[in-house]
C-alpha positions as CSV (number, residue, x, y, z in Angstrom):
1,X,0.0,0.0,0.0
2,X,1.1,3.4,-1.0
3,X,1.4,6.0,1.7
4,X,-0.1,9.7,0.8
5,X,0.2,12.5,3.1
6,X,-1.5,15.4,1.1
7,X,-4.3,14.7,-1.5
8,X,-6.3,17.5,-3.7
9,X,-9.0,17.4,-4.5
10,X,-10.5,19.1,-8.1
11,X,-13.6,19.7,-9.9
12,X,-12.7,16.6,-12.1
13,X,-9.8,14.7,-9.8
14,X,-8.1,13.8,-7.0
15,X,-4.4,14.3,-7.0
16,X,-1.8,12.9,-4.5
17,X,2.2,12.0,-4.3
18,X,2.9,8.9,-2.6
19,X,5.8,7.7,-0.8
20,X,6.7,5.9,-3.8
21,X,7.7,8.8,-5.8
22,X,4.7,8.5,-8.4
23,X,2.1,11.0,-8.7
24,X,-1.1,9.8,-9.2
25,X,-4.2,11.9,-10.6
26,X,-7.3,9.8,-10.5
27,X,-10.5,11.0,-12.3
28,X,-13.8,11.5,-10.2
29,X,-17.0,9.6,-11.0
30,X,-18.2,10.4,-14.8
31,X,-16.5,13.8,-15.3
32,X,-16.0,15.9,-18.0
33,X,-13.2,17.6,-18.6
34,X,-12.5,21.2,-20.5
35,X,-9.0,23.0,-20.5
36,X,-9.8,24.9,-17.5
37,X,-10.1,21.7,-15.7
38,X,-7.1,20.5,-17.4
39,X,-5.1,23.6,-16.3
40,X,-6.3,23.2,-12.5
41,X,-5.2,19.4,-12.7
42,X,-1.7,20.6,-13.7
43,X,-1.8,23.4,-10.8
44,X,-2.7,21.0,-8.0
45,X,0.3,18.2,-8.9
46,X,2.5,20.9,-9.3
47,X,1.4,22.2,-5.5
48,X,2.0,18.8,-4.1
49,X,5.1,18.2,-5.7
50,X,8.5,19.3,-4.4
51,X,10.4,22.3,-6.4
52,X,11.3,21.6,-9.3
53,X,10.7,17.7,-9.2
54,X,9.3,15.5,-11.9
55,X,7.5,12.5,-11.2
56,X,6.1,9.4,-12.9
57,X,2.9,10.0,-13.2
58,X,-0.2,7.1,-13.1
59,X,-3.4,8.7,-14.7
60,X,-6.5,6.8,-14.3
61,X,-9.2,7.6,-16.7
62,X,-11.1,4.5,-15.7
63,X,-14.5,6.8,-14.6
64,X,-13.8,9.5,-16.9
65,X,-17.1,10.6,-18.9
66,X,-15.6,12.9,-21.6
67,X,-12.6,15.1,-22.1
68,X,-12.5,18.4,-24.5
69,X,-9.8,19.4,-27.3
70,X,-8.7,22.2,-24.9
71,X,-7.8,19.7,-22.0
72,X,-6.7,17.3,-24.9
73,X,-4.2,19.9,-26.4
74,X,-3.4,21.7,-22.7
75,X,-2.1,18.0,-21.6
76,X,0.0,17.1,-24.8
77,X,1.6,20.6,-24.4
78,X,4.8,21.7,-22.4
79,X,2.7,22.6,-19.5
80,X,2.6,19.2,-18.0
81,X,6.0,18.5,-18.5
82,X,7.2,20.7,-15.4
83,X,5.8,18.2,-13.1
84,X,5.6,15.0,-14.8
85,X,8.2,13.1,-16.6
86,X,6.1,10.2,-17.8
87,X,2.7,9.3,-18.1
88,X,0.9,6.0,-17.6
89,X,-3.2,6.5,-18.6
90,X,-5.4,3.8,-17.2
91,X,-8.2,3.1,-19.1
92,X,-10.8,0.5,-18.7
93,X,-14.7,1.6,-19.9
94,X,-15.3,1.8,-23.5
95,X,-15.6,5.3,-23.5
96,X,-12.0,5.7,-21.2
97,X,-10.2,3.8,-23.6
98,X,-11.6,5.9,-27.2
99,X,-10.1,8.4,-24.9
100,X,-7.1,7.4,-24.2
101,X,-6.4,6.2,-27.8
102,X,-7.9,9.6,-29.7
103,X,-5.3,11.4,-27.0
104,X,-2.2,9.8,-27.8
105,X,-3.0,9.3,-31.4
106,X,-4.2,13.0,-32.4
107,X,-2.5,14.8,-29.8
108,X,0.8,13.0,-29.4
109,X,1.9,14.2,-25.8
110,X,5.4,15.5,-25.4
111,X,5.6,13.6,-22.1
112,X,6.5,10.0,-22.6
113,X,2.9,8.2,-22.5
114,X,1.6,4.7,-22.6
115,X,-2.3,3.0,-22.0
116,X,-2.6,0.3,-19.9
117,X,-5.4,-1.5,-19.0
118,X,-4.3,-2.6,-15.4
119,X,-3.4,-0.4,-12.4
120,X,-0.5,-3.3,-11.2
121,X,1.4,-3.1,-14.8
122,X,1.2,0.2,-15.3
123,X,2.5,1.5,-11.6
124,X,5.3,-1.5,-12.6
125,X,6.1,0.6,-15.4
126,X,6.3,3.8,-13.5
127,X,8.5,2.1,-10.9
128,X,11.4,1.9,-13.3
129,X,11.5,6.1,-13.8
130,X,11.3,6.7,-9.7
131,X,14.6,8.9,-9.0
């Protein structure tokens, strides 16, 4: 088990750091996300994580109802790349996993990305990018 000590809490997410060194931004009940939700996402990671730190970052879209071209574009852009240094999206609804795949195939995120269908494999994958 992975211990947090400070969790925020967004419109469309809960965000946390845990002893583990990987961020982990999971997506609230059926929300739907525009850039300004995108932008706030960004803003609470970066407020949890220490100066100047990137972090492996797990992304579960799992419950995840719908997500704009701003938020699409804002998180493919340069803007997530202070805080994260790669990205593993969890995906597991039909409507998660279209997506997941129309982000990293019309958006192509400058952060190192990859889908997974299971939490386990993906936060195996993170593991190997903890500093």
């Amino acid at each position: 088990m992975t211990v947090v000590h400070q969790e925020i809490l967004t419109r469309t997410a809960r965000h946390c750091i845990g002893e583990d060194g990987i961020a982990r931004t999971v997506s609230l009940p059926s929300a739907e996300q525009t850039r300004a939700d995108a932008q706030e996402n960004i803003r609470a990671l970066e407020s949890l994580a220490e100066s100047g730190r990137r972090y492996p970052t797990l992304v579960d879209y799992r419950l995840l109802k719908a997500m704009d071209r701003g938020a699409r574009t804002y998180y493919a852009g340069p803007e997530p790349t202070r805080v994260m240094s790669v990205v593993a999206i969890v995906v597991g609804s039909p409507v998660s996993r279209l997506i997941g795949t129309f982000f990293m195939g019309m958006n192509k995120p400058l952060v190192r990305t990859r889908l997974f269908t299971s939490e386990s494999e993906a936060l195996a994958w993170l593991k190997g990018f903890v500093q």
